[in-house]
N, C-alpha and C positions, 0 to 999 in steps of 0.2 A: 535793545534788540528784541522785536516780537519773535517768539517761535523758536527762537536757539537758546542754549544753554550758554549764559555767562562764565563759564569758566575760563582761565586764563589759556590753557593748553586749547578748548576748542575755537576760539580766537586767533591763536598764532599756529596755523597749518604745517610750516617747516621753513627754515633757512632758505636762499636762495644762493647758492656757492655756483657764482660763474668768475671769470676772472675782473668781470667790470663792478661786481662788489667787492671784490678783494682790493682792487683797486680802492673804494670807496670807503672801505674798512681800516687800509693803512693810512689814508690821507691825511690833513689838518682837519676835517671836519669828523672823523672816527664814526663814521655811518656806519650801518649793521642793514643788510635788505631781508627781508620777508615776507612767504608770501601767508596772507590772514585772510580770512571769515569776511564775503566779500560784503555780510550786512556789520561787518565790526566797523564803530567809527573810532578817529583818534583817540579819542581819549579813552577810550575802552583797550585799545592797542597800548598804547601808552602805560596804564595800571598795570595791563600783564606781563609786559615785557619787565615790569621794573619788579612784578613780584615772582618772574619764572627766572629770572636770572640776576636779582638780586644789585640792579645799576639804578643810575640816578637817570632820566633820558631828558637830553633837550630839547628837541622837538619830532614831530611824525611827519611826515608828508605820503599823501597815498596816491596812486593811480593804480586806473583800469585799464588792463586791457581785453579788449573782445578776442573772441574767439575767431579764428579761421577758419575759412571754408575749405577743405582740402579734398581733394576728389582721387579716389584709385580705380582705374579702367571704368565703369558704368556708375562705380557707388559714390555718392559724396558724404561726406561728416564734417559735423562742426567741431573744434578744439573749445575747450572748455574757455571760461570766464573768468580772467586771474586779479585778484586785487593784491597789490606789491606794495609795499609798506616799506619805506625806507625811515629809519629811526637813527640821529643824531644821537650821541652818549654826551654829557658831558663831562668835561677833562678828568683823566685819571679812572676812569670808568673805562673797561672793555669785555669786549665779549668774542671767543674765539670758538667760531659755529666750526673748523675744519674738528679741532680737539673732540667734540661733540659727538661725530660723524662715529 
């Protein structure tokens, strides 16, 4: 990553606590969602999560989503640029972001 600092914490931004990662978190697959450092690639995701919360991970999957254009009476603005990091644990491995909070 040109320009940013490697560190694990400026990599992983915060949790993403809605109910379709809780969902995602209880499942058979023990997902964890995130949102990360939208020049972080997997495997950079991947190192830090295994060394900011001490799990073993089995795989990353990432998407982007763009920004909206939202408009109030004359003005408009764009929402920001989010990259969501969804990370597989593997078994016996968990991570509980509500405790955290």
């Amino acid at each position: 990553m040109a320009g940013i600092d490697k560190s694990p914490y400026n990599i992983i931004v915060r949790p993403i606590v809605t109910e379709k990662s809780a969902l995602a978190n209880s499942g058979p697959n023990n997902t964890v969602i995130f949102e990360v450092n939208p020049k972080a690639n997997k495997i950079e995701i991947k190192k830090a999560v295994e060394k900011i919360f001490n799990v073993k991970v089995k795989s990353v999957h990432t998407l982007r989503t763009m920004g909206k254009i939202k408009r109030v009476y004359a003005k408009t603005g764009k929402q920001k640029v989010v990259k969501k990091a969804f990370v597989a644990l593997q078994p016996g491995n968990t991570i509980n972001v509500i405790e955290g909070l």
